[in-house]
C-alpha positions in Angstrom: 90.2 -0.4 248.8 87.4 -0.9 246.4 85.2 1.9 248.3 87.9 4.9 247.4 87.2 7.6 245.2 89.0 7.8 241.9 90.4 10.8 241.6 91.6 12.7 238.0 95.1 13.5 237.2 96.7 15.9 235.3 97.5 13.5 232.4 94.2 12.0 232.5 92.7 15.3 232.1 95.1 16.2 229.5 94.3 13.2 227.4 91.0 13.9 227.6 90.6 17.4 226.7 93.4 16.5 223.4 90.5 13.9 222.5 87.5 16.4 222.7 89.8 18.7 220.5 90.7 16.1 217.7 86.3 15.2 217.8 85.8 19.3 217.2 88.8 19.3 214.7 87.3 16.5 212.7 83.8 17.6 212.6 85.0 21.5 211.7 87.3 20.0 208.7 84.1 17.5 207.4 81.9 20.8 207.8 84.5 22.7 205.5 84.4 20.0 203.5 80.9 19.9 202.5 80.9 24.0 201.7 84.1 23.6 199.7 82.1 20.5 198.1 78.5 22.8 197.6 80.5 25.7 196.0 82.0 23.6 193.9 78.8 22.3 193.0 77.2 25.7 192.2 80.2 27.0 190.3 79.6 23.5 188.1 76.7 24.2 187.6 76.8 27.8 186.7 79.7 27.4 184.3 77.4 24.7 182.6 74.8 27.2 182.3 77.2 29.6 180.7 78.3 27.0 178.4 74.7 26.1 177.4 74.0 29.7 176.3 76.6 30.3 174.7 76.6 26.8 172.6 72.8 28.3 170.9 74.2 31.7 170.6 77.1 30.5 168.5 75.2 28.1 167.2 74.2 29.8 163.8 77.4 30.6 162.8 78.4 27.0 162.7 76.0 27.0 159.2 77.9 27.0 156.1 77.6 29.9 153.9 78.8 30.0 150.3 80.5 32.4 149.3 80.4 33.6 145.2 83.3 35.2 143.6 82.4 37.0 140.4 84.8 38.7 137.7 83.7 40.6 135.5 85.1 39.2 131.8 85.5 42.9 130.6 86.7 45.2 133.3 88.1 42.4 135.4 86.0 43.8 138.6 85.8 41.2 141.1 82.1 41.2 143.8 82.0 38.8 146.4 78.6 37.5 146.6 77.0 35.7 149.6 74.3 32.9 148.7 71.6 32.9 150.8 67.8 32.7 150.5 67.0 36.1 151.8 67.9 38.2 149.1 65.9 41.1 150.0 67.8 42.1 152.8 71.1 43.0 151.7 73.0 44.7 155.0 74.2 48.2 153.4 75.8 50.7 156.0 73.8 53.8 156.0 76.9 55.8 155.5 78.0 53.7 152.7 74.4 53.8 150.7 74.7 57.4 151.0 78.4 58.1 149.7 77.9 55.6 147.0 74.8 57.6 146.0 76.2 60.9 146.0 79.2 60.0 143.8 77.1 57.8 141.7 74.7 61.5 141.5 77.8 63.3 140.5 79.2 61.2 137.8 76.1 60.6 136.1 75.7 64.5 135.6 79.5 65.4 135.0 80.0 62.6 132.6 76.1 62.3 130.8 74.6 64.6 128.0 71.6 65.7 126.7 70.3 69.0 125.8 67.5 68.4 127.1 68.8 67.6 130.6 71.8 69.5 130.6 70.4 73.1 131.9 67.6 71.7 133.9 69.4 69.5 136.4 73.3 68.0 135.3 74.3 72.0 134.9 73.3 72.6 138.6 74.2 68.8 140.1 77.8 69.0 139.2 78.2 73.2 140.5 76.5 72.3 143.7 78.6 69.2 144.2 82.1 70.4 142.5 84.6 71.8 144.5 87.2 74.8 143.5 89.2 72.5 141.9 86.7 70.5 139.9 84.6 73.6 138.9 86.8 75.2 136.2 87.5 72.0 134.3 83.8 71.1 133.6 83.1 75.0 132.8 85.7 75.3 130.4 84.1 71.9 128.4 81.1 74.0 127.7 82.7 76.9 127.0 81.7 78.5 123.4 85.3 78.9 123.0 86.0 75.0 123.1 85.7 73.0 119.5 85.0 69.7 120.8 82.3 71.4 123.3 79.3 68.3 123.9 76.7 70.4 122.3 78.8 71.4 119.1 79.8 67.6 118.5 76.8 65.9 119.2 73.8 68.6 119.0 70.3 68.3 120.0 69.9 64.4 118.1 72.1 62.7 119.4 72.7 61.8 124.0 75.5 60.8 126.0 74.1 57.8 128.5 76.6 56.7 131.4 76.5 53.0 132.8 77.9 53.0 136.1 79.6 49.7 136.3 81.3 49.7 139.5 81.6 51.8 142.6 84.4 51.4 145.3 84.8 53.6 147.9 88.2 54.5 149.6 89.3 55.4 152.9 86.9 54.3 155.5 87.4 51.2 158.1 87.5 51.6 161.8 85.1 54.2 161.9 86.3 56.4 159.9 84.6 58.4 157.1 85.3 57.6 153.8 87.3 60.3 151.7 87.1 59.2 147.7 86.2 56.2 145.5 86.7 54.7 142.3 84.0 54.8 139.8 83.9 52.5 136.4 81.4 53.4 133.7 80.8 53.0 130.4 79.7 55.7 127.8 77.2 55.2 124.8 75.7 57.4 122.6 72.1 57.6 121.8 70.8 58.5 118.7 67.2 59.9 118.8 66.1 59.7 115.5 67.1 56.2 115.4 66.7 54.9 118.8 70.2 52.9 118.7 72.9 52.6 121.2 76.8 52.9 119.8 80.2 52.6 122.3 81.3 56.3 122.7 84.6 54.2 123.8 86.4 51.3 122.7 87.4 50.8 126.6 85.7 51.7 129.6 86.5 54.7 131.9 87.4 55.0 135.6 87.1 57.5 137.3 88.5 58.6 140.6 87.5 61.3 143.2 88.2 62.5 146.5 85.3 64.2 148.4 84.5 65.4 152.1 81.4 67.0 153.8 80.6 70.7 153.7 77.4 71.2 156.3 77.8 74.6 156.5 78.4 74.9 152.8 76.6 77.9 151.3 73.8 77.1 148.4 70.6 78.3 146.8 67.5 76.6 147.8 67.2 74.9 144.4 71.2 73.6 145.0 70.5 72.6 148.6 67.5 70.1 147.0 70.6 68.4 144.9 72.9 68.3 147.4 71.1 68.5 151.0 74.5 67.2 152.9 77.0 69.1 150.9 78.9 66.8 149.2 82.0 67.9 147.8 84.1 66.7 145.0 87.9 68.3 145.9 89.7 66.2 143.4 88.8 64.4 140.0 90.2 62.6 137.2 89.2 59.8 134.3 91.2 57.4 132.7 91.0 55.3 130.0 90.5 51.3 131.7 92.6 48.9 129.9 89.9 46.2 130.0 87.7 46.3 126.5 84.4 47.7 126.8 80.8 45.8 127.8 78.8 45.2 125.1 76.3 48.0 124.0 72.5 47.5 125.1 70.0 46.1 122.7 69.1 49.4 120.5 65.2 49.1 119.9 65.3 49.2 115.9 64.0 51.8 113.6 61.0 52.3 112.0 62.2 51.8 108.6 64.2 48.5 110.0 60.5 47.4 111.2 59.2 48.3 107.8 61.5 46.6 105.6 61.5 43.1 107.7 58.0 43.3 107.7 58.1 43.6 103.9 61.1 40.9 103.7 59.1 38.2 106.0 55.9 38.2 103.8 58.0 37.9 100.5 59.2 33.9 99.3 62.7 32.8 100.6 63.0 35.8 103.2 64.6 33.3 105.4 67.4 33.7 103.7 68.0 37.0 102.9 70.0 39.7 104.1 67.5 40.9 106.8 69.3 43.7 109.0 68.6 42.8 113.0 68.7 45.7 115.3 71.9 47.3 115.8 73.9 45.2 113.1 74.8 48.1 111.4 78.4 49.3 112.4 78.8 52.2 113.6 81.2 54.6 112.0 85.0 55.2 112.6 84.2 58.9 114.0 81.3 57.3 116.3 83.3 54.8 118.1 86.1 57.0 118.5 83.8 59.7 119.8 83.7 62.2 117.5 80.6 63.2 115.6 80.3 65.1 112.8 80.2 68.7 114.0 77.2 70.9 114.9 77.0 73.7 112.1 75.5 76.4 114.7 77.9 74.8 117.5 75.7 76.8 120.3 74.9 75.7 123.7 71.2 74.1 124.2 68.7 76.8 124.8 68.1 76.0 128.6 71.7 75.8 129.5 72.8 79.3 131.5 74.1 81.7 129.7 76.8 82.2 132.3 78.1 78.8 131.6 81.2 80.6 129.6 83.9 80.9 131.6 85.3 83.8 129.5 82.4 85.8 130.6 83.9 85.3 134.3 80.7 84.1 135.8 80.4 81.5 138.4 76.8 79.5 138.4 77.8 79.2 142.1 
């Protein structure tokens, strides 16, 4: 009895092998276990790192910036200025610094006078800049056939000096090329006998253009120089701005102004005399309203084109 072999059975065995399977089962789920646990792990850790770079990426832009909101008292213009310590880098889009100075280029020469400028370089700025359109208008101001022509009112003594107060171009965003722009300025007249500044106007002007880009555009060498991307003017107007004018620039004062306060300082009591300061003097009724006595010879300046009348049917162009 005790000396006989044991011998398995078929539930034994079964028992068995269902033990052997649960051991395997166990240790194959702890296994997965432990990879689900280290990819977790990594994935932690590589979100963290994320995280960490882009906390002192973004971290400048948690500094606070001041912004400066300026209106101008007299036109009303409003410029946004950001205060910061670096002044002397000012981010300007190239495209932007180069529209702003063409149609800065353009009104200065359209709107300005001198006859001593006039034929040398305005003359040729505004034909190589203006477009079919704009052409005709600023011929027919010099024409020998208008009254009020610039070098009939205002001769060889006197100078028209624009002060470009504001430039606002239109149409571009979302990378798109701007199309036109809105130009304030002021006008003064320059007397150069005197040396003093008077308002030509008792309010500012605005003026407002469309323009585009002509590559292939055809022009003399000397008009390519002015106007190397051709820039052109299609459409153009001024208006009157309902805002009062700025206040004329200090006009440097006469020679005979310097003479007789030099003559009224050394004298007893000058303090209190009537000493004239430069520019006191008002300016006349015809002066601020623009209108100048007239030039007796009313002809063009000598170095202005003689094809600058339109009745003659030439075309500087």
């Amino acid at each position: 009895m005790f000396g006989s072999k044991k011998t398995s059975s078929p539930q034994i065995d079964q028992a068995v092998a269902q033990a052997v399977n649960y051991e395997l089962t166990v240790a194959d789920i702890a296994r997965r276990s432990q990879r689900r646990a280290w990819l977790v792990a990594w994935c932690a850790i590589v979100m963290s790192l994320i995280l960490a770079g882009g906390y002192f990426v973004f971290l400048p832009l948690k500094e606070k910036v001041p912004y400066l909101v300026m209106a101008d008292p007299y036109t009303g213009t409003a410029t946004v200025a950001r205060l910061q310590g670096n002044f002397g880098n000012n981010s300007i889009t190239t495209q932007e610094a180069v529209n702003k100075s063409n149609v800065s280029q353009f009104v200065l020469a359209r709107e300005s006078y001198d006859s001593g400028l006039i034929g040398d370089r305005n003359w040729y700025t505004v034909f190589s800049m203006a477009g079919e359109r704009v052409a005709p208008a600023y011929r027919a101001i010099y024409s020998s056939k208008n009254p009020q022509r610039p070098s009939a009112v205002y001769g060889a003594t006197k100078a028209v000096h624009v002060r470009i107060v504001s430039i606002h171009l239109l149409g571009g965003g979302g990378g798109k090329p701007y199309t036109g722009a809105t130009v304030r300025f002021q006008r003064s007249l320059y007397d150069k006998t005197t040396g003093q500044f008077t308002l030509l106007d008792r309010t500012g002007k605005i003026a407002t253009l469309e323009f585009s880009y002509k590559p292939n555009l055809k022009l003399s060498e000397r008009d390519r120089l002015l106007n190397p991307l051709g820039f052109q003017v299609t459409e153009y107007r001024v208006e009157n701005d309902f805002a009062e004018a700025l206040p004329p620039e200090p006009a440097f004062p006469s020679p005979d102004e310097l003479r007789q306060r030099l003559q009224q300082s050394v004298q007893p009591g000058a303090e209190g005399g009537d000493a004239m300061t430069p520019g006191a003097s008002p300016p006349s009724a015809s002066a601020v309203d623009g209108q100048m006595p007239a030039n007796p010879d009313g002809a063009l300046p000598a170095n202005v084109p003689a094809e600058a009348d339109p009745a003659d049917g030439a075309n500087i162009r």
